[in-house]
OpenMM code with the backbone's topology and positions (N, CA, C; nanometers):
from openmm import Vec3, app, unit

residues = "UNK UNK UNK UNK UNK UNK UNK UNK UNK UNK UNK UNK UNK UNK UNK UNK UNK UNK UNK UNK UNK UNK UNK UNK UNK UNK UNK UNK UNK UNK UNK UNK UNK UNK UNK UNK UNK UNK UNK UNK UNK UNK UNK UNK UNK UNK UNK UNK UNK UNK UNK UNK UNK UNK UNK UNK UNK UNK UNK UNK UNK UNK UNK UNK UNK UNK UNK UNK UNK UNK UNK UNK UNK UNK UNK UNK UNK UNK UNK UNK UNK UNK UNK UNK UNK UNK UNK UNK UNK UNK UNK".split()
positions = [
    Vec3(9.3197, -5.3421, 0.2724),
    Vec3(9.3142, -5.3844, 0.1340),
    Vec3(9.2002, -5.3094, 0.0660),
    Vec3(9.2162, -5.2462, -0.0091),
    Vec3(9.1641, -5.1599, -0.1194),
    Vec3(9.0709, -5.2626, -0.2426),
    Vec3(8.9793, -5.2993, -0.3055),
    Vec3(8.9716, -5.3540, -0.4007),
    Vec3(8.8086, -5.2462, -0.4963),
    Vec3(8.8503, -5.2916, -0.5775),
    Vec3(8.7451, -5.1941, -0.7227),
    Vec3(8.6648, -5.2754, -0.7373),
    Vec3(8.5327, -5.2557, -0.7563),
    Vec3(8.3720, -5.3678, -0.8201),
    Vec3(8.4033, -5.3409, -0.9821),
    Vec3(8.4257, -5.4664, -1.0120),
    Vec3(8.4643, -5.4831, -1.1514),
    Vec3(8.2930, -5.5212, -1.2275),
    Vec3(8.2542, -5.5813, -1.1682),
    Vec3(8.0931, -5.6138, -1.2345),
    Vec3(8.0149, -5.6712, -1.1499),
    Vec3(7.8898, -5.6546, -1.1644),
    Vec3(7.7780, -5.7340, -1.0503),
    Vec3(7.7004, -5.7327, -1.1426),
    Vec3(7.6624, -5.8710, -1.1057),
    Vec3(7.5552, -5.9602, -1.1640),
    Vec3(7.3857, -5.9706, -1.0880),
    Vec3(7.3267, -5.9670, -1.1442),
    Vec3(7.1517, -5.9410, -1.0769),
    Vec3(7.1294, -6.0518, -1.1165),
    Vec3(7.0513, -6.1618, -1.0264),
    Vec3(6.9793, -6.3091, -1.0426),
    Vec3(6.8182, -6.2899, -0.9084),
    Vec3(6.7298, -6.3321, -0.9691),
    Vec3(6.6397, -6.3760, -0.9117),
    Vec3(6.6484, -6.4701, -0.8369),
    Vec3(6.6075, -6.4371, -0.6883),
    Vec3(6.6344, -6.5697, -0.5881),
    Vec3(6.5196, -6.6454, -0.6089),
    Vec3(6.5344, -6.8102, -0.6045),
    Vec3(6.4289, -6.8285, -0.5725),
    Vec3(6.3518, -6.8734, -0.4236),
    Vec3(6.3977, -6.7988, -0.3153),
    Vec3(6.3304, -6.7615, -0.1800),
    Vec3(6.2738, -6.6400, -0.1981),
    Vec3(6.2576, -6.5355, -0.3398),
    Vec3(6.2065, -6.4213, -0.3606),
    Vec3(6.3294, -6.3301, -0.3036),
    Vec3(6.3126, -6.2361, -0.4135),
    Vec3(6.4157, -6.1288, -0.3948),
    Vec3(6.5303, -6.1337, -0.5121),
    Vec3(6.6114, -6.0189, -0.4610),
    Vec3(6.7136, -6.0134, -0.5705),
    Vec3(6.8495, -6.1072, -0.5061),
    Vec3(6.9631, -6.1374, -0.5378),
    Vec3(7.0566, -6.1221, -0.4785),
    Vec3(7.1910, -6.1304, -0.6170),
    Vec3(7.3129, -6.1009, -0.5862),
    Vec3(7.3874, -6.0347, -0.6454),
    Vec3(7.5206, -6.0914, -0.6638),
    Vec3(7.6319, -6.0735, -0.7191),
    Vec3(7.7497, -6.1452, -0.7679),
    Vec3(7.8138, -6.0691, -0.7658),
    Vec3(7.8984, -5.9787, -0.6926),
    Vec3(7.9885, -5.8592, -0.6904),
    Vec3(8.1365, -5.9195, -0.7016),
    Vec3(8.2205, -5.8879, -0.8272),
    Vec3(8.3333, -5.9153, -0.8796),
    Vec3(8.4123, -5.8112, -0.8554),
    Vec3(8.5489, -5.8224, -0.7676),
    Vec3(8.6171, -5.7397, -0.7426),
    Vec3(8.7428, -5.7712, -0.7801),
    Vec3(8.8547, -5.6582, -0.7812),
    Vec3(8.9993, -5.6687, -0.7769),
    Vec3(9.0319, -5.5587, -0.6856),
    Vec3(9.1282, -5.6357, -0.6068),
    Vec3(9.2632, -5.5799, -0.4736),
    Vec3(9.3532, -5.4849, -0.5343),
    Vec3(9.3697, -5.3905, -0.4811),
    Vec3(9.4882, -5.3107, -0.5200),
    Vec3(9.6171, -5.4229, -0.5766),
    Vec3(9.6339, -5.5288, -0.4805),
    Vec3(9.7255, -5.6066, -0.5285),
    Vec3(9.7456, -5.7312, -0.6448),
    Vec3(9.5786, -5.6853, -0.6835),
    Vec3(9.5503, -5.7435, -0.8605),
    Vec3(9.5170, -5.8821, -0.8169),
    Vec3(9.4737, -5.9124, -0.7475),
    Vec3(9.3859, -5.9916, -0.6852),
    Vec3(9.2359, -6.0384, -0.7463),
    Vec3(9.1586, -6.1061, -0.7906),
    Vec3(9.0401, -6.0974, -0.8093),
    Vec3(8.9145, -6.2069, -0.6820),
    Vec3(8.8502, -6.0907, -0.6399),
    Vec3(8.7533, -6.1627, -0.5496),
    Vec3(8.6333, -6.1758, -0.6146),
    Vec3(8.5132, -6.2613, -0.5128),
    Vec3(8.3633, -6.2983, -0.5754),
    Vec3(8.2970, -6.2528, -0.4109),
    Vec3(8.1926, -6.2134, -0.4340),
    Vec3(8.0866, -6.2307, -0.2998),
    Vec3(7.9550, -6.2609, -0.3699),
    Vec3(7.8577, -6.2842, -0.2700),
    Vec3(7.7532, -6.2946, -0.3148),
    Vec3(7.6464, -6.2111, -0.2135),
    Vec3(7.5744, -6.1444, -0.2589),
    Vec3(7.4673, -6.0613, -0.1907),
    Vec3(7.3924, -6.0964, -0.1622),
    Vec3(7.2280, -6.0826, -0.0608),
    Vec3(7.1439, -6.1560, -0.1011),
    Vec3(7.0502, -6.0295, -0.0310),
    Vec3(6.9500, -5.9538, -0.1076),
    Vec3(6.9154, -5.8433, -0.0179),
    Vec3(6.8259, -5.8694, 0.1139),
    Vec3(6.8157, -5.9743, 0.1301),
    Vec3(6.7376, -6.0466, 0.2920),
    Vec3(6.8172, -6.0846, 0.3508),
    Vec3(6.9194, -6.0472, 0.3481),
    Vec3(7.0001, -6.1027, 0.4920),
    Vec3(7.0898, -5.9431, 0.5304),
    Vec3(7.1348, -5.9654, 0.7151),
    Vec3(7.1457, -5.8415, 0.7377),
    Vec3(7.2719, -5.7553, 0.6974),
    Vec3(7.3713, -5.8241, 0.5905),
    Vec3(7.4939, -5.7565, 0.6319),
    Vec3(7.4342, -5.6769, 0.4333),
    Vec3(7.3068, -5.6875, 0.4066),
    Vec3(7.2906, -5.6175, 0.2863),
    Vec3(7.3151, -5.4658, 0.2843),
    Vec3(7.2073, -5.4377, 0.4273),
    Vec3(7.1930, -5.2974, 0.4685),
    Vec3(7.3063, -5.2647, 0.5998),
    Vec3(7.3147, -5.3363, 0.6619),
    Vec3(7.4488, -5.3394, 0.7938),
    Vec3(7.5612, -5.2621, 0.7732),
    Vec3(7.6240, -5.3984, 0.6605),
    Vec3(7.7662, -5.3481, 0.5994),
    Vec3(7.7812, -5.2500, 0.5070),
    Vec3(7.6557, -5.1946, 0.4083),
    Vec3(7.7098, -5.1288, 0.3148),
    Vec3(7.6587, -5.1747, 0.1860),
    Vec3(7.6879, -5.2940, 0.1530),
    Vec3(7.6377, -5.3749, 0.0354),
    Vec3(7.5370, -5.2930, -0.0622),
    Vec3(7.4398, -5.2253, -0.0192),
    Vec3(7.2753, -5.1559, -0.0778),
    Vec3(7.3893, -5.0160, -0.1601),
    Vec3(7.4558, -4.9764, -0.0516),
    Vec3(7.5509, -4.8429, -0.1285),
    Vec3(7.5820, -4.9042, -0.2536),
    Vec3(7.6696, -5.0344, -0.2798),
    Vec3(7.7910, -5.0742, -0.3339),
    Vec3(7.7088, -5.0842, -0.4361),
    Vec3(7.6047, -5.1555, -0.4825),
    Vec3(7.4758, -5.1987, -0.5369),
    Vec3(7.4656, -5.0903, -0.6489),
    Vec3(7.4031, -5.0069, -0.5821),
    Vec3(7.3524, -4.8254, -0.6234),
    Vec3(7.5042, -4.7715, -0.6766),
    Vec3(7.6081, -4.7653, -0.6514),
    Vec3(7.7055, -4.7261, -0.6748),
    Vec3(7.7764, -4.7704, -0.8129),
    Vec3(7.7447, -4.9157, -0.8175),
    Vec3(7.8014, -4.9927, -0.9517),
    Vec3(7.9678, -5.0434, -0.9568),
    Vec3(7.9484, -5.0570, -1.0746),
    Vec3(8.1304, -5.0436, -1.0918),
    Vec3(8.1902, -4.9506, -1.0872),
    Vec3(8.3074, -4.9701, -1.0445),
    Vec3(8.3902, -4.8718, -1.0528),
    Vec3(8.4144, -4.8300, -0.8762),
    Vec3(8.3224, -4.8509, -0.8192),
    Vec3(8.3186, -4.8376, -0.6427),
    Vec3(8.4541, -4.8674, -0.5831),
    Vec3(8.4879, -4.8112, -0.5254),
    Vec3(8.6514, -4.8934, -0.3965),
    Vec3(8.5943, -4.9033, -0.2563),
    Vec3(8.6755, -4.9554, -0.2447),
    Vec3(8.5869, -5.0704, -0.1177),
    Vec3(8.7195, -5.0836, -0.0121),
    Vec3(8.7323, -4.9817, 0.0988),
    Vec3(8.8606, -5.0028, 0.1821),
    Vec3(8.8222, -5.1165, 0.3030),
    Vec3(8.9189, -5.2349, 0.3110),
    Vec3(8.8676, -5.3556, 0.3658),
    Vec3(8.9632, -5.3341, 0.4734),
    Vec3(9.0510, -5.2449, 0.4905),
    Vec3(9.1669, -5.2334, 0.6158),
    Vec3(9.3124, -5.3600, 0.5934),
    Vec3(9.3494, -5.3911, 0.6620),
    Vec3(9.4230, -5.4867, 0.6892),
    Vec3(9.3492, -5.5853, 0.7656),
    Vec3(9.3511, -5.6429, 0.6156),
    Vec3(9.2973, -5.7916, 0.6795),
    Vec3(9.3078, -5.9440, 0.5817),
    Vec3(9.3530, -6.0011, 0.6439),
    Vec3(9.3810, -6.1190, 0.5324),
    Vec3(9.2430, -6.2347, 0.4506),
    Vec3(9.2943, -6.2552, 0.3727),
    Vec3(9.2478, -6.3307, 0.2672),
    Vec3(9.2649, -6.4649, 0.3012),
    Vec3(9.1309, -6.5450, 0.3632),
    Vec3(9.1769, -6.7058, 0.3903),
    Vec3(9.1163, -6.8037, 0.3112),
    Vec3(9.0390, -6.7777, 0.1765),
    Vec3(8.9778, -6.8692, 0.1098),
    Vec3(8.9893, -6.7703, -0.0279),
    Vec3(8.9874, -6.8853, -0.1333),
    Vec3(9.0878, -6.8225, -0.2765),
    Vec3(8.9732, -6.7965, -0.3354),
    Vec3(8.9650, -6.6783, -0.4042),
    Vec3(8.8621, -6.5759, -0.4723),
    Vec3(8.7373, -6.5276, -0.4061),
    Vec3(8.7044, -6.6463, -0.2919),
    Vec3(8.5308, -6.6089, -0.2397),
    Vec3(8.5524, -6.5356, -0.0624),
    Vec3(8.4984, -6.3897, -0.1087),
    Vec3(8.5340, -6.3071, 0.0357),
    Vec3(8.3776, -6.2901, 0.0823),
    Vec3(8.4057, -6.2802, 0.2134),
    Vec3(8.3105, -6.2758, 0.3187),
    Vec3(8.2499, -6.1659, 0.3235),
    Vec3(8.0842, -6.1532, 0.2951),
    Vec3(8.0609, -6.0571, 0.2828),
    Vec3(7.9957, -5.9488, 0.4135),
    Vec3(8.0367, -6.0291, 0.5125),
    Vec3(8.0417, -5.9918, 0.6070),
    Vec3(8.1186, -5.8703, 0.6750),
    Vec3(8.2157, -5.9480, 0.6626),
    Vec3(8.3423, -5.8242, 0.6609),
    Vec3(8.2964, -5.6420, 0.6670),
    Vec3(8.3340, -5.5949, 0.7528),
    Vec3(8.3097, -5.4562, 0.7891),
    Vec3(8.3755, -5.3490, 0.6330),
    Vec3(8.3424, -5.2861, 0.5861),
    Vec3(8.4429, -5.1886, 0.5483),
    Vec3(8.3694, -5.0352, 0.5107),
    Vec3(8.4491, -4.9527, 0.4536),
    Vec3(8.3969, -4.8530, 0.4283),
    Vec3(8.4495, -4.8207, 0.2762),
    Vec3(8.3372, -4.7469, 0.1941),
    Vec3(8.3172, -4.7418, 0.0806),
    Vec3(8.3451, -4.5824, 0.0155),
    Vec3(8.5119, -4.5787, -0.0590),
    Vec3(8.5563, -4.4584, -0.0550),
    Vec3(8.4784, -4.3122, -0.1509),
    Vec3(8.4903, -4.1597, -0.0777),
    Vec3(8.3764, -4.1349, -0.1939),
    Vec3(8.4179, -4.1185, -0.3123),
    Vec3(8.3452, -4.1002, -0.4109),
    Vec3(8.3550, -4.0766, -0.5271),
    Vec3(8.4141, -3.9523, -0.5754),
    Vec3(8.4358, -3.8332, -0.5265),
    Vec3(8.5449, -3.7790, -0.4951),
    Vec3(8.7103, -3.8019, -0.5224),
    Vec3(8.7146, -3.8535, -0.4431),
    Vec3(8.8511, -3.9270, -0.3720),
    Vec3(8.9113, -4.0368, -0.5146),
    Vec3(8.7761, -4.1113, -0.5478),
    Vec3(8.8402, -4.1882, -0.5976),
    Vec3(8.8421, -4.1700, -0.7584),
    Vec3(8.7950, -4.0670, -0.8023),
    Vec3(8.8059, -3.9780, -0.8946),
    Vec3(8.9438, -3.9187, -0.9630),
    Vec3(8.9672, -3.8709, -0.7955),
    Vec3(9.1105, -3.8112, -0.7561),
    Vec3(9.2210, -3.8789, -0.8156),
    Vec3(9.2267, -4.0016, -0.7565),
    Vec3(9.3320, -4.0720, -0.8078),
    Vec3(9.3279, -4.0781, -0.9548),
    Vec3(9.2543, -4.1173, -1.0036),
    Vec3(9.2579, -4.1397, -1.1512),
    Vec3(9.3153, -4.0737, -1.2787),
] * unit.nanometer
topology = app.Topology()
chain = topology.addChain("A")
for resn in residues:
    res = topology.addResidue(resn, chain)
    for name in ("N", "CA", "C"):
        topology.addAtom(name, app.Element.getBySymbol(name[0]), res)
């Protein structure tokens, strides 16, 4: 599953730090939510710090994998973040 960062939101934690609201849509017009938090490990792990720096407009290949809770995805989840290039390409 393919999905685009439609907008992210910046909030002050208050445990200190930033953390984040990343709004997406699925190739299949889908709309997801995550939430970031830059102290925990899947910020720098998974990718998240790219997605961040990258902004909107980012694609986000999640593989085949299903969707088990309605709008709020795990930000856990492994994926890889297509380049800008590529996703240029299509357009």
């Amino acid at each position: 599953m393919k999905m685009t960062v439609l907008r992210i939101d910046q909030r002050k934690s208050s445990f200190g730090g930033n953390f984040w609201y990343v709004f997406m849509k699925s190739d299949t017009g889908q709309s997801f939510r995550t939430c970031i938090y830059e102290k925990y490990g899947n910020y720098r792990r998974c990718g998240w710090d790219r997605v961040i720096t990258q902004g909107i407009g980012a694609v986000l290949d999640f593989g085949a994998i299903s969707v088990n809770r309605k709008g709020l995805w795990d930000a856990d989840i492994a994926f890889r973040m297509l380049p800008k290039e590529a996703v240029d390409a299509v357009k």
